[in-house]
N, C-alpha and C positions, 0 to 999 in steps of 0.2 A: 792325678791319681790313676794308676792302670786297674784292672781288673786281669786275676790270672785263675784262669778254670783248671781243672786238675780234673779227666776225667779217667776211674779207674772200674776195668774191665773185671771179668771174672775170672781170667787166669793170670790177674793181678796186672794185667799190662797199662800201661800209664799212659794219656797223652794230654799234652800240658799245650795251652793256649795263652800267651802271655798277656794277649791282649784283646781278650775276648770283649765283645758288646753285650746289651743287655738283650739280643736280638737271638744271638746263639745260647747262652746261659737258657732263654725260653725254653728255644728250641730244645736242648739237649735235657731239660725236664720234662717235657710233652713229649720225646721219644723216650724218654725212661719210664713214664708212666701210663703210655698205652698199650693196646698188649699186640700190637703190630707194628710200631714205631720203629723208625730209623731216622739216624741223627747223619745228614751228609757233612762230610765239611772239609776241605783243604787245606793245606799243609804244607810246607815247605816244597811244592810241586805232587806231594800226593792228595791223592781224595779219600777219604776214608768214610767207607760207609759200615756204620755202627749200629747194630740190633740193639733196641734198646731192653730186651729181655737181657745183652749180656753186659749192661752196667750196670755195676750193684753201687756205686758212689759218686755223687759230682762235689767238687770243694771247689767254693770261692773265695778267694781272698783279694782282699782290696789293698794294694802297696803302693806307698808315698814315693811319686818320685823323686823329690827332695832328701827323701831319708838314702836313698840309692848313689846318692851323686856325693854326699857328704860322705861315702864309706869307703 
């Protein structure tokens, strides 16, 4: 089973984690909910650092990789 975080900014912009741990999902709620927080994190060769005053939404969703392979 993957975990894929969805994290969505305030001028709607999206970045999507496919295979988040349950290490950054913390993280990226502890900088959304302190009022200095920033969420580091890497990416396809970028780093992105994310004020957590400018995420208004994180979504987890948990996807069978069984259900992926049969589709």
């Amino acid at each position: 089973m993957t975990t894929k975080l969805r994290i969505i900014q305030i001028d709607r912009e999206e970045i999507v984690i496919k295979a988040a741990t349950d290490q950054v999902i913390a993280e990226a709620r502890e900088a959304m909910t302190s009022a200095q927080g920033v969420l580091t994190l890497e990416k396809k060769g970028w780093v992105y650092h994310l004020a957590g005053r400018h995420i208004i939404r994180l979504e987890v969703e948990h996807e069978d990789e069984q259900d992926e392979q049969k589709a």
